[in-house]
N, CA and C atoms of all chains as a GROMACS GRO file, in nm:
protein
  576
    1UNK      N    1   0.084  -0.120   0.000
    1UNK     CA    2   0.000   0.000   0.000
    1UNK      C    3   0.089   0.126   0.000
    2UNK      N    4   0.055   0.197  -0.073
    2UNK     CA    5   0.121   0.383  -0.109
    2UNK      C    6   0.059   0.486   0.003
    3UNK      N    7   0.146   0.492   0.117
    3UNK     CA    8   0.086   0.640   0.173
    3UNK      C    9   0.153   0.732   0.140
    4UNK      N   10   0.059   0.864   0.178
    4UNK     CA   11   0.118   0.980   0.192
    4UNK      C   12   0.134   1.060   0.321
    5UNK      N   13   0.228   1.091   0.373
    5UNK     CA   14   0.226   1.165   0.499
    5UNK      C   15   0.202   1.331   0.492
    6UNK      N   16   0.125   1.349   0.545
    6UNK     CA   17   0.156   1.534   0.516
    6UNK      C   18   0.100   1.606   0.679
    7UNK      N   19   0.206   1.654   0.704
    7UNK     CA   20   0.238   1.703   0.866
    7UNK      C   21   0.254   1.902   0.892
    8UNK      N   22   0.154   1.943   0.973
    8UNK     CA   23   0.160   2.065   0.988
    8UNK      C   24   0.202   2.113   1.151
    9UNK      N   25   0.317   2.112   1.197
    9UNK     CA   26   0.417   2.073   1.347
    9UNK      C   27   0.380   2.240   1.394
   10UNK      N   28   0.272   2.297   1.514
   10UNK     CA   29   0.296   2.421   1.566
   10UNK      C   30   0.458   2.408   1.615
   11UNK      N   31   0.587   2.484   1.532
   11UNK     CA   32   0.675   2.518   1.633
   11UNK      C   33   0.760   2.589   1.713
   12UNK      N   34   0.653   2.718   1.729
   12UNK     CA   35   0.670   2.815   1.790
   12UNK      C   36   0.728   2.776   1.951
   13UNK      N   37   0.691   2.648   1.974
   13UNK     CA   38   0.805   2.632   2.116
   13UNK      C   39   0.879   2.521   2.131
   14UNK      N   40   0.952   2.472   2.200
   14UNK     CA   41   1.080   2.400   2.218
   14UNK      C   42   0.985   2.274   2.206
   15UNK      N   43   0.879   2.266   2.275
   15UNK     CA   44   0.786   2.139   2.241
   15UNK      C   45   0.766   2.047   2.118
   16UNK      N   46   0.684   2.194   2.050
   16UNK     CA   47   0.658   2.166   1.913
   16UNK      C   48   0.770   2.167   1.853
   17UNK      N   49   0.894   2.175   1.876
   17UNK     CA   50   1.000   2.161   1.761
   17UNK      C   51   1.080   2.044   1.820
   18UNK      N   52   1.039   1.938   1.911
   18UNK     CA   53   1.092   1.836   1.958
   18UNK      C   54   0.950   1.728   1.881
   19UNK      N   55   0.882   1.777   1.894
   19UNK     CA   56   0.731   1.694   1.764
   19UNK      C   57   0.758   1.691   1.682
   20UNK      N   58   0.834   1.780   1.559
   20UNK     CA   59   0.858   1.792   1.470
   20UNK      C   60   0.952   1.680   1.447
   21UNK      N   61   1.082   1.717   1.478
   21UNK     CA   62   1.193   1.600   1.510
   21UNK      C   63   1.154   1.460   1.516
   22UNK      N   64   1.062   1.442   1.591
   22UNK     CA   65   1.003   1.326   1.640
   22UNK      C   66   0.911   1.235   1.487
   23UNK      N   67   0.859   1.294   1.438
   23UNK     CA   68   0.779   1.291   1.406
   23UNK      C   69   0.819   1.246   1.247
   24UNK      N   70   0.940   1.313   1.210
   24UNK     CA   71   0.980   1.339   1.070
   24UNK      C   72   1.101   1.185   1.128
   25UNK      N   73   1.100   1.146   1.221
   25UNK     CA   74   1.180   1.044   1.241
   25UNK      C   75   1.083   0.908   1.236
   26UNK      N   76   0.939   0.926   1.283
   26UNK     CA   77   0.885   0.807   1.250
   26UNK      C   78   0.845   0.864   1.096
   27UNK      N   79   0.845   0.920   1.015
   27UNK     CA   80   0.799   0.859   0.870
   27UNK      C   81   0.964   0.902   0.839
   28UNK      N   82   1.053   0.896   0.839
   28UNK     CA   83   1.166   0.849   0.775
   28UNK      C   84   1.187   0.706   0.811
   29UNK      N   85   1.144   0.623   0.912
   29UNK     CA   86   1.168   0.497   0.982
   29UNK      C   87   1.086   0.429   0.848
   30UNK      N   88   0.956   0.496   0.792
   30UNK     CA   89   0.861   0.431   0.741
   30UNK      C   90   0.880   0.429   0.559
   31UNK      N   91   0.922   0.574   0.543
   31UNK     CA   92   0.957   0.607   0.386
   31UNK      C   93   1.068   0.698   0.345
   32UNK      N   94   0.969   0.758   0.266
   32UNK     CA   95   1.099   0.837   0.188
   32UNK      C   96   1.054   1.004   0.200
   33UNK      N   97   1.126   1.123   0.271
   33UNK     CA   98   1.071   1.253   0.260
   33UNK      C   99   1.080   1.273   0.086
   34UNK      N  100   0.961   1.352   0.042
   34UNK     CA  101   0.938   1.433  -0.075
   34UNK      C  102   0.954   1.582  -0.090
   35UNK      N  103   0.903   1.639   0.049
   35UNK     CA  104   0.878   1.770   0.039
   35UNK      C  105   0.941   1.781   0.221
   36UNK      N  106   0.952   1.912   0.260
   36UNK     CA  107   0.991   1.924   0.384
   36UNK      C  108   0.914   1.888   0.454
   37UNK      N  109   0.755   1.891   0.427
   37UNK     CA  110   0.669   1.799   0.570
   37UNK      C  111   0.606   1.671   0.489
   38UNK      N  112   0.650   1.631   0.339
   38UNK     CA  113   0.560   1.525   0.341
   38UNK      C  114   0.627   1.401   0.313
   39UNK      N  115   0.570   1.291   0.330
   39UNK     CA  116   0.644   1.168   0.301
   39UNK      C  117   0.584   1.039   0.231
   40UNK      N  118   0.644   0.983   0.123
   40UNK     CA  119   0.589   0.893   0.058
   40UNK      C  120   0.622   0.741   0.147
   41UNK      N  121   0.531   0.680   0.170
   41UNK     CA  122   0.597   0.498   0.224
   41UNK      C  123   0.548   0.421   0.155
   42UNK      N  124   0.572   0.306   0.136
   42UNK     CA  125   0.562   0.146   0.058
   42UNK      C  126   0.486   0.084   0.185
   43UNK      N  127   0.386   0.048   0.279
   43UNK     CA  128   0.404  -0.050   0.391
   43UNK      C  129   0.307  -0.123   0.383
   44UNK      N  130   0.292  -0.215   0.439
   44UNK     CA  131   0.170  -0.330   0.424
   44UNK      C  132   0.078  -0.236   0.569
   45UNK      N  133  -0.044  -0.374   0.603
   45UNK     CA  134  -0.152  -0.329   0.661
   45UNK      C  135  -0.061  -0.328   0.825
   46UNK      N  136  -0.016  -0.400   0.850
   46UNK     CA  137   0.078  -0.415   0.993
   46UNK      C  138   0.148  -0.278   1.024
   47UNK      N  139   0.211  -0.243   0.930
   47UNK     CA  140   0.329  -0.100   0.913
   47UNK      C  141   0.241   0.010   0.927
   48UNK      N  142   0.126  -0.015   0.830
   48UNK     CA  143   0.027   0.090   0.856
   48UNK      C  144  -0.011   0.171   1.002
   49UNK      N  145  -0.056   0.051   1.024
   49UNK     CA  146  -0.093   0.062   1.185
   49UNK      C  147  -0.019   0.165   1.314
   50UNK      N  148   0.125   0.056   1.265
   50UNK     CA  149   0.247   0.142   1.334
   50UNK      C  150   0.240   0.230   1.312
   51UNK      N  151   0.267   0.279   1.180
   51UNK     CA  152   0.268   0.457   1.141
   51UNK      C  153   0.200   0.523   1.213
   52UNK      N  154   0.062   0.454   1.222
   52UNK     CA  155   0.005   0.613   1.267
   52UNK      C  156  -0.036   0.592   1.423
   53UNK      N  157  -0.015   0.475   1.459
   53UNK     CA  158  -0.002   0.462   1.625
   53UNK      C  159   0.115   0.556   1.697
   54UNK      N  160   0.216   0.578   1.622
   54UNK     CA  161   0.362   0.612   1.640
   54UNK      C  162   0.330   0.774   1.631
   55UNK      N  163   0.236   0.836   1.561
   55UNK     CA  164   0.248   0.938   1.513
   55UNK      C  165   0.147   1.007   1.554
   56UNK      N  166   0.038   0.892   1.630
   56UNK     CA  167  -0.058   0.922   1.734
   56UNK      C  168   0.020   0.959   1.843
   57UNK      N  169   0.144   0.920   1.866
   57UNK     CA  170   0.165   0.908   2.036
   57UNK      C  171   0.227   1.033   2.016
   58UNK      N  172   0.286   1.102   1.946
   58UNK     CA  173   0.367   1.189   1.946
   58UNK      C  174   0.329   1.354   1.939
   59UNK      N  175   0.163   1.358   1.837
   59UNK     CA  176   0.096   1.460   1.847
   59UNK      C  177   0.055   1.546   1.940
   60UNK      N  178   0.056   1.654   1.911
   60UNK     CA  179  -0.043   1.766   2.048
   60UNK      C  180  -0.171   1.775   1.934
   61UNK      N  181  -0.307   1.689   1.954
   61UNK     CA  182  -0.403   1.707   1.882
   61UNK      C  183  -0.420   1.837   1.910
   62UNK      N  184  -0.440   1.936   1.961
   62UNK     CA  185  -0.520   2.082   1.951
   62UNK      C  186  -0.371   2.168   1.855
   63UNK      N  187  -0.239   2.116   1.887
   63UNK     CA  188  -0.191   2.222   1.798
   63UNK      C  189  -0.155   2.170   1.645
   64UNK      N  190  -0.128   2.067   1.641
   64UNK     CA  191  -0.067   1.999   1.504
   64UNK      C  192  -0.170   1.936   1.463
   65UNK      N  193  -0.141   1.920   1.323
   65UNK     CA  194  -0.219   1.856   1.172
   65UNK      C  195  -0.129   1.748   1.141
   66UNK      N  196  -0.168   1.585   1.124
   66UNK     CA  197  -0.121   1.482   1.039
   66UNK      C  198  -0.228   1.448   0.956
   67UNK      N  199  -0.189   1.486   0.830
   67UNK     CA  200  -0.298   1.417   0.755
   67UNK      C  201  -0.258   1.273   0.693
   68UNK      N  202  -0.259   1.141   0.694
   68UNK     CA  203  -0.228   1.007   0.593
   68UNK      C  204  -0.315   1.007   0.477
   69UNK      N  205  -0.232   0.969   0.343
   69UNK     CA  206  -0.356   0.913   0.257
   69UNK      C  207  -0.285   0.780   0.243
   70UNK      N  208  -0.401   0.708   0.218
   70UNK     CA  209  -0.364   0.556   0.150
   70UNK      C  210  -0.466   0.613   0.017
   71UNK      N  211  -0.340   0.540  -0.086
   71UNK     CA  212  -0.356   0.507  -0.215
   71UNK      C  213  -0.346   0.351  -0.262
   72UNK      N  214  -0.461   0.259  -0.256
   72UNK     CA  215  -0.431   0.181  -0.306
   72UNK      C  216  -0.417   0.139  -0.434
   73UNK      N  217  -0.440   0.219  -0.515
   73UNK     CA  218  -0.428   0.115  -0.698
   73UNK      C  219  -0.297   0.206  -0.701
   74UNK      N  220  -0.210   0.266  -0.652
   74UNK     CA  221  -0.081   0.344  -0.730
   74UNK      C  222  -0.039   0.287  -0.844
   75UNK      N  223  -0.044   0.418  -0.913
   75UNK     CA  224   0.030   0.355  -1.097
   75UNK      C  225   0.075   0.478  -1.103
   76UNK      N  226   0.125   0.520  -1.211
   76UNK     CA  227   0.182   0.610  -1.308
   76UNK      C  228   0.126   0.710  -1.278
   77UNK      N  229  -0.018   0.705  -1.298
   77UNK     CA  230  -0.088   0.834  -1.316
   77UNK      C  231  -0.109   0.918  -1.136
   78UNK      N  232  -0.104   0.788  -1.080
   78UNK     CA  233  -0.166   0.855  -0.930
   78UNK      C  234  -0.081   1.043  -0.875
   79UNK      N  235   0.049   1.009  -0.968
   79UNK     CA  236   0.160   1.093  -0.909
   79UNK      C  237   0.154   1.214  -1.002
   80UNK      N  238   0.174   1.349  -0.992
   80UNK     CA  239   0.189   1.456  -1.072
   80UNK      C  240   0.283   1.544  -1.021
   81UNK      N  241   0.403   1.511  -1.030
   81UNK     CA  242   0.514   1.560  -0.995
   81UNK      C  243   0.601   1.720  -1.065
   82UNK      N  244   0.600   1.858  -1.001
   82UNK     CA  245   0.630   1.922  -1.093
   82UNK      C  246   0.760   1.983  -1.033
   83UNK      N  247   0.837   2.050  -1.084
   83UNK     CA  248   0.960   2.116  -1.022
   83UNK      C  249   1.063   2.008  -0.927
   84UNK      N  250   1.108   2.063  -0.828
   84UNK     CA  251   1.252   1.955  -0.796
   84UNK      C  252   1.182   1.847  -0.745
   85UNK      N  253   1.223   1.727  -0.774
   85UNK     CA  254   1.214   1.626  -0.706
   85UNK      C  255   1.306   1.570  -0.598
   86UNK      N  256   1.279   1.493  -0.517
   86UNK     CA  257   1.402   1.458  -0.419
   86UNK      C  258   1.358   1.318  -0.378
   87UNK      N  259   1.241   1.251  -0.436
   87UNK     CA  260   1.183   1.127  -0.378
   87UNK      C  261   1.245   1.037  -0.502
   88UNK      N  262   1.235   0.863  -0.391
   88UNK     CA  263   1.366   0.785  -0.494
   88UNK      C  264   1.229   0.680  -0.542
   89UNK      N  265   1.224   0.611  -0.673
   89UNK     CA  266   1.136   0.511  -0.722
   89UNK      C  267   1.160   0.414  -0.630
   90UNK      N  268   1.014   0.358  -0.574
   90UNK     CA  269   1.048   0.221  -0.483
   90UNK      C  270   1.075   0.066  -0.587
   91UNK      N  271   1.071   0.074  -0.700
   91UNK     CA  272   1.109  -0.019  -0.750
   91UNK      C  273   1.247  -0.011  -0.818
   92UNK      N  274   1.333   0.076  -0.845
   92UNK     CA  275   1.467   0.095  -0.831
   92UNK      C  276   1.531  -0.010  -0.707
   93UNK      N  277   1.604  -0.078  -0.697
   93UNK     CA  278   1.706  -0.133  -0.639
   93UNK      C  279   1.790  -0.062  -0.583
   94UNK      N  280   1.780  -0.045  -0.448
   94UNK     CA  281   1.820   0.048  -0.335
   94UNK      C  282   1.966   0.034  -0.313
   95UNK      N  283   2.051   0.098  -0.348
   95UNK     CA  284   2.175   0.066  -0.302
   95UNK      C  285   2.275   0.132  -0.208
   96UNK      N  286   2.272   0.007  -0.103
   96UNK     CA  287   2.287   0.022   0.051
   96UNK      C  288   2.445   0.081   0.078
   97UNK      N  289  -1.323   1.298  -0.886
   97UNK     CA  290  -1.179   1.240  -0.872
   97UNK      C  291  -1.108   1.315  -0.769
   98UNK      N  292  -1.071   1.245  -0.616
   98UNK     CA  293  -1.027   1.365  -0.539
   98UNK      C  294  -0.902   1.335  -0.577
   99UNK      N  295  -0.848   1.472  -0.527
   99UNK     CA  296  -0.670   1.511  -0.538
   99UNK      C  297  -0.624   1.582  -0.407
  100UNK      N  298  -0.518   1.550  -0.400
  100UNK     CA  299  -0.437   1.623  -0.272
  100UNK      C  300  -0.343   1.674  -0.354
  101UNK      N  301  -0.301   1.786  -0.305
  101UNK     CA  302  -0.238   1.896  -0.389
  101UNK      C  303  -0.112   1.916  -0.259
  102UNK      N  304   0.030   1.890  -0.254
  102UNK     CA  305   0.104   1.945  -0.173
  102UNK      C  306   0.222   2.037  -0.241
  103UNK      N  307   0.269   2.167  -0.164
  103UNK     CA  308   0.362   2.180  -0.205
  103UNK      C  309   0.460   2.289  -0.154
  104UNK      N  310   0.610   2.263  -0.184
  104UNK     CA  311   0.693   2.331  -0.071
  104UNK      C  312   0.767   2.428  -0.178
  105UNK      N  313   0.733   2.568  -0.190
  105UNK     CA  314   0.754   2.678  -0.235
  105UNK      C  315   0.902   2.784  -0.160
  106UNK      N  316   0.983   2.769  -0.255
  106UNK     CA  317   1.116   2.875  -0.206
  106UNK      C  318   1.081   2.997  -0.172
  107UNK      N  319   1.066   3.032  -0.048
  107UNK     CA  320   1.057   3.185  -0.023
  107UNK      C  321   1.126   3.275   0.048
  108UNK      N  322   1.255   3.262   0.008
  108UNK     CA  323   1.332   3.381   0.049
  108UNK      C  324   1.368   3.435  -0.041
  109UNK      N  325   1.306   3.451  -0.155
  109UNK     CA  326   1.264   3.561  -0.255
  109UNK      C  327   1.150   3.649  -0.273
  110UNK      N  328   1.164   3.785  -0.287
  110UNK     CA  329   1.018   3.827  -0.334
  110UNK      C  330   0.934   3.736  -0.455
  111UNK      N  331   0.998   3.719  -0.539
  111UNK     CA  332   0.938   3.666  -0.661
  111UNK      C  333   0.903   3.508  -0.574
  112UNK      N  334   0.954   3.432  -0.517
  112UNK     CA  335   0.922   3.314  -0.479
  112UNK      C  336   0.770   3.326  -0.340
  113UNK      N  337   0.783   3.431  -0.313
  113UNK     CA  338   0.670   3.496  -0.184
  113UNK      C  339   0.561   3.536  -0.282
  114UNK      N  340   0.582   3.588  -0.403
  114UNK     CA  341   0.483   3.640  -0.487
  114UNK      C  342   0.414   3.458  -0.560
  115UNK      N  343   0.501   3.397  -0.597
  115UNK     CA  344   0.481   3.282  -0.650
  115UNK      C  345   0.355   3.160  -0.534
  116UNK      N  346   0.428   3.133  -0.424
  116UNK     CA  347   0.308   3.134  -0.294
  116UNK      C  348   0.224   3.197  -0.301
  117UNK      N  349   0.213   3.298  -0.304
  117UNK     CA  350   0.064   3.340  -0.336
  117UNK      C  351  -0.060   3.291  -0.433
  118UNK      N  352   0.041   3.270  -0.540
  118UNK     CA  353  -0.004   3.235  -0.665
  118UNK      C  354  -0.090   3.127  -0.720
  119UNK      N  355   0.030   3.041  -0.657
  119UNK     CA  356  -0.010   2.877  -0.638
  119UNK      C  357  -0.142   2.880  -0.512
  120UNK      N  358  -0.103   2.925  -0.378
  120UNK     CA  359  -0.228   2.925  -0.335
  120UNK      C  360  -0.357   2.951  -0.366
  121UNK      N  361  -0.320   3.035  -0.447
  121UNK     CA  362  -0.497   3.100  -0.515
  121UNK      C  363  -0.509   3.005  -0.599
  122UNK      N  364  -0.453   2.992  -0.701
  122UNK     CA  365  -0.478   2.845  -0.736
  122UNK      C  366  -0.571   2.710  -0.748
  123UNK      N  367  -0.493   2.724  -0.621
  123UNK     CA  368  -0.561   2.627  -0.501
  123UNK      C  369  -0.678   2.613  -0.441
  124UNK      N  370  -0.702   2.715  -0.404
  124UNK     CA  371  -0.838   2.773  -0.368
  124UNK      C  372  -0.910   2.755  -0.460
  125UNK      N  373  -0.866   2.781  -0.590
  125UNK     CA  374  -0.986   2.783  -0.692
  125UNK      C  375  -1.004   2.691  -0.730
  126UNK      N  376  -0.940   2.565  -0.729
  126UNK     CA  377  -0.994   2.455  -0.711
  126UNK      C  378  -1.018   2.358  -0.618
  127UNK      N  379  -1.017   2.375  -0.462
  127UNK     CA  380  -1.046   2.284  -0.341
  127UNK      C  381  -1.023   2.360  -0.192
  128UNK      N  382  -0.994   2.298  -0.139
  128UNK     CA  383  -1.000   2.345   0.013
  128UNK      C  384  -0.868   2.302   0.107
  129UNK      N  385  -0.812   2.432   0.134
  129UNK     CA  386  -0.697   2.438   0.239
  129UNK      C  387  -0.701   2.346   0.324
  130UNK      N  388  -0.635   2.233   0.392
  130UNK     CA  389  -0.630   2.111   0.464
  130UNK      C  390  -0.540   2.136   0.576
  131UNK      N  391  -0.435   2.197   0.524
  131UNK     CA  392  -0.303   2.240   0.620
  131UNK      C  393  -0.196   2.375   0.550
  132UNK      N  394  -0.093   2.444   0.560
  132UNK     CA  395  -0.038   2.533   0.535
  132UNK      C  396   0.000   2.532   0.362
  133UNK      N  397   0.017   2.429   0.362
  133UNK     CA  398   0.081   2.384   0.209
  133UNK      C  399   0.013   2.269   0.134
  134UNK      N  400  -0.150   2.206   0.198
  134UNK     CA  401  -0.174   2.100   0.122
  134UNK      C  402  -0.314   2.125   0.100
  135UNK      N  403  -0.365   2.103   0.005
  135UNK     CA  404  -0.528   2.164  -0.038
  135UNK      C  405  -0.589   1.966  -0.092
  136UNK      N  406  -0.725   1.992  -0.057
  136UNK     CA  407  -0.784   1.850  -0.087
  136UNK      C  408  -0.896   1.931  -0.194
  137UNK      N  409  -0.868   1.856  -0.331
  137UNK     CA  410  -1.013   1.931  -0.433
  137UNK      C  411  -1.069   1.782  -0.496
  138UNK      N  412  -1.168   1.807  -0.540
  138UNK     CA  413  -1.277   1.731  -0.632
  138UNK      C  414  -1.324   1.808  -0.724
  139UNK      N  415  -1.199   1.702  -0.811
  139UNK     CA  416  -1.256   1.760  -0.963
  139UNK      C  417  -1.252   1.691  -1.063
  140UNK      N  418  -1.325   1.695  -1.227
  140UNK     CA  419  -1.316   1.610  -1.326
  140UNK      C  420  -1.203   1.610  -1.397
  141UNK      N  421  -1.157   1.558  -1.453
  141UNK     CA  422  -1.046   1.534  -1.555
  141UNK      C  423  -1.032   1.661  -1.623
  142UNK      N  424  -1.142   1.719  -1.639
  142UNK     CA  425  -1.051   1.854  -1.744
  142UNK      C  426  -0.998   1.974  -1.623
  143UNK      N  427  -1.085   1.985  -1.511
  143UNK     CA  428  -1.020   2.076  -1.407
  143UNK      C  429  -0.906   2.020  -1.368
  144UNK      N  430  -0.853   1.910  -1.329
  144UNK     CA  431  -0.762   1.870  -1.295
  144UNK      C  432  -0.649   1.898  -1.378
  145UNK      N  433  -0.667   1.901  -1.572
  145UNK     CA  434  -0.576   1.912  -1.654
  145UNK      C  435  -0.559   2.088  -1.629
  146UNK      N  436  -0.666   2.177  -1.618
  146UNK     CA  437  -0.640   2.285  -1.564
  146UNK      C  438  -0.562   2.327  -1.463
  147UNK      N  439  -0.576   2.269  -1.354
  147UNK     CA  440  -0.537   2.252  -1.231
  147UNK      C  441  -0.348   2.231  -1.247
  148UNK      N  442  -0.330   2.132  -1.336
  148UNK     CA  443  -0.215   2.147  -1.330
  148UNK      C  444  -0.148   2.208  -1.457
  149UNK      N  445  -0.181   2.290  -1.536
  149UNK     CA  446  -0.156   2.342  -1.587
  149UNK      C  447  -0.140   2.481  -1.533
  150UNK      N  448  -0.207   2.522  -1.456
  150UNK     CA  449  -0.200   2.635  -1.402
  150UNK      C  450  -0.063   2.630  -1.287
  151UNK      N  451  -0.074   2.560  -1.212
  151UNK     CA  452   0.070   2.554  -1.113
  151UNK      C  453   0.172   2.548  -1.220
  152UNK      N  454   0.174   2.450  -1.378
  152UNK     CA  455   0.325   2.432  -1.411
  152UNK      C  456   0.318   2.586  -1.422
  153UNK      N  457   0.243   2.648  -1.502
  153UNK     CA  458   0.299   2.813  -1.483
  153UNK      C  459   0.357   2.856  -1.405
  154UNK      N  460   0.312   2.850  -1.312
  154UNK     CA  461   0.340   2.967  -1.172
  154UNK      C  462   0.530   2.877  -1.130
  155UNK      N  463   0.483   2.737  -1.099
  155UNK     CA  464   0.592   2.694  -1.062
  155UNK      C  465   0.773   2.743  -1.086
  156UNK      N  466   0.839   2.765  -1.015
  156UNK     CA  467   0.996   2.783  -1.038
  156UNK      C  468   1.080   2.632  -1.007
  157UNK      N  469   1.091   2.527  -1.134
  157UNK     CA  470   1.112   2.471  -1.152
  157UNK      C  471   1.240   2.382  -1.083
  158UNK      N  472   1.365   2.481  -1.082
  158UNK     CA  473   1.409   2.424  -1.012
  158UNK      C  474   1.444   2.473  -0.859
  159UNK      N  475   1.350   2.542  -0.797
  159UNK     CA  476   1.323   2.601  -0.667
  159UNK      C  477   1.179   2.543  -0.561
  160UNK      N  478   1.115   2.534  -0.680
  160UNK     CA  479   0.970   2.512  -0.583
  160UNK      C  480   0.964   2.336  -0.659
  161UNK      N  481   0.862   2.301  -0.526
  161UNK     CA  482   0.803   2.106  -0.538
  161UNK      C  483   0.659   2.109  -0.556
  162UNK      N  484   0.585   2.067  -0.643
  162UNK     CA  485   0.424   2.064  -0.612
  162UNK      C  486   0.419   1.897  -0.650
  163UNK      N  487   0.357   1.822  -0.548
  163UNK     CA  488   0.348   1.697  -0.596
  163UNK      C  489   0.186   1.714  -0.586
  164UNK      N  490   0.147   1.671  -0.672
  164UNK     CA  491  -0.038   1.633  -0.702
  164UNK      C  492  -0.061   1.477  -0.701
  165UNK      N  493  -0.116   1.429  -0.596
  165UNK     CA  494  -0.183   1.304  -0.589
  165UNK      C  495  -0.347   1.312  -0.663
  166UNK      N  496  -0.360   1.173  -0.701
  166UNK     CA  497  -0.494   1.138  -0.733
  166UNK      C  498  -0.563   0.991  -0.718
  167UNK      N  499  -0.626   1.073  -0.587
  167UNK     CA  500  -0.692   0.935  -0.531
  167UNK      C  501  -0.876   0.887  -0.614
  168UNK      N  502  -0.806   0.810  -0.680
  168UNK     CA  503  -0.930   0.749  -0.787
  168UNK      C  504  -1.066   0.673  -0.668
  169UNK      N  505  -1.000   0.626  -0.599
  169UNK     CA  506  -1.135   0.536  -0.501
  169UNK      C  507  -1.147   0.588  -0.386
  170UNK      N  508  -1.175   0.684  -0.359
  170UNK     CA  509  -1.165   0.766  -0.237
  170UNK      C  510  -1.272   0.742  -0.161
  171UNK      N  511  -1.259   0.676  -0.024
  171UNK     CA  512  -1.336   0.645   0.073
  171UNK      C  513  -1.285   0.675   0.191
  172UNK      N  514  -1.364   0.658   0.334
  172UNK     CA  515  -1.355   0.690   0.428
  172UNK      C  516  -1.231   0.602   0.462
  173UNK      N  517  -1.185   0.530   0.434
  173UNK     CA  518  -1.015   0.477   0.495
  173UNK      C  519  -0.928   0.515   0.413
  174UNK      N  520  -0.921   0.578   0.331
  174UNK     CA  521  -0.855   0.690   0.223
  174UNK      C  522  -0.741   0.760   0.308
  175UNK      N  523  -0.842   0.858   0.388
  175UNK     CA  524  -0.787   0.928   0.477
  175UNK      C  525  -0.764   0.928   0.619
  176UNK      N  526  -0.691   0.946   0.700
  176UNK     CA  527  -0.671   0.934   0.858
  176UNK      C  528  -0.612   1.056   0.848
  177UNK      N  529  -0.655   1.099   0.954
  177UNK     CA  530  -0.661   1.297   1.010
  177UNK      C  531  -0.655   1.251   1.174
  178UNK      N  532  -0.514   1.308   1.163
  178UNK     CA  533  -0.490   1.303   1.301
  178UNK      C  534  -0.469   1.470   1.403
  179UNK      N  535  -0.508   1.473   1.478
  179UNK     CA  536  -0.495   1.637   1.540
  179UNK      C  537  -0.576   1.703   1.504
  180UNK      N  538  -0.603   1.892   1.466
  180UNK     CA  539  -0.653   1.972   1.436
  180UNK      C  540  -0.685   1.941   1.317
  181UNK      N  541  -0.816   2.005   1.257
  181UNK     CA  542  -0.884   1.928   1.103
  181UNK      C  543  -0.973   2.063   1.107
  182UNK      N  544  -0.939   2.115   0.948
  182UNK     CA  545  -0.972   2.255   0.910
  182UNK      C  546  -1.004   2.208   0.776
  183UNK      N  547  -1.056   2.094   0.723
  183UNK     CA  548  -1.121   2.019   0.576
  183UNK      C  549  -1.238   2.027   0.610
  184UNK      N  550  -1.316   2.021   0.495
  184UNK     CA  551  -1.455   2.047   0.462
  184UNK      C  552  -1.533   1.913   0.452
  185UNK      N  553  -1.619   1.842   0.458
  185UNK     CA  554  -1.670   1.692   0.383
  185UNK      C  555  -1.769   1.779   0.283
  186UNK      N  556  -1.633   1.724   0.181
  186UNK     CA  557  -1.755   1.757   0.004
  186UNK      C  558  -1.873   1.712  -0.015
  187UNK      N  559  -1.901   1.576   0.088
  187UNK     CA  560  -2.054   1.551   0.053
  187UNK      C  561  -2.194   1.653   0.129
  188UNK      N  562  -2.103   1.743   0.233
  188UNK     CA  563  -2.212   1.775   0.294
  188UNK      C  564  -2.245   1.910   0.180
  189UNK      N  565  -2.346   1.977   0.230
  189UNK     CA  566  -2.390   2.095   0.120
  189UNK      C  567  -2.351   2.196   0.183
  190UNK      N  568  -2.279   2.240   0.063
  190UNK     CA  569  -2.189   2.415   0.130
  190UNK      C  570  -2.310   2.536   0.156
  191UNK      N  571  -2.291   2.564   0.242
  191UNK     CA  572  -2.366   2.704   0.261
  191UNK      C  573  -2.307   2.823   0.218
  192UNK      N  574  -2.343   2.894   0.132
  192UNK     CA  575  -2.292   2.982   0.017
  192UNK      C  576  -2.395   3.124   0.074
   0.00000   0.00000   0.00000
């Protein structure tokens, strides 16, 4: 399954900028950053879970925004990519 | 056909601050602000070809990122919204 992460971190205080940190560390654990708050992952229904249990625990619901999408049919078209890119193809062969 | 629209705009330029603007309106004119940088719209295939035709304009190619998702089967496990939630539900009827 194709998510998308997209994260809005209040971090006007030492808090919120330890959420942030936090936060951009569980979806780097999970995928790949695209944009400075968003993140593409590959994960099955198990990983899923994690993600956003992980990203539950870490939120201040009244100040921050996580939005997830699941995309399940991803193809070609799902993506409309314009200007710099920085995200890597998950079917490329990752070299460690 | 919904779409999530994200995107991370260079602005420590005037012209790149003017360009944010740009793209936001944009945005607006086709869906609804979700978080600082990510808009959720519903639209048909030719707004959408609009839609991104209008950002490649505005876009600074190799400065600014707009990634456009398109979620073809969009249902209530689509999305998970975690924290503060400033989205609209398109099915309800807008009061105009």
């Amino acid at each position: 399954m194709y998510v998308v992460v997209a994260y809005d971190i209040r971090t006007d205080t030492k808090a919120g900028q330890k959420r942030l940190r936090r936060i951009a560390q569980v979806c780097v654990n999970h995928g790949q950053r695209v944009q400075k708050s968003v993140f593409e992952c590959q994960v099955d229904e198990l990983q899923f879970a994690d993600l956003v249990r992980q990203l539950r625990d870490v939120i201040h619901p009244a100040e921050d925004s996580i939005r997830i999408y699941r995309v399940h049919d991803f193809s070609k078209r799902t993506l409309v990519s314009l200007g710099r890119e920085i995200g890597i193809d998950f079917e490329e062969p990752m070299i460690l």
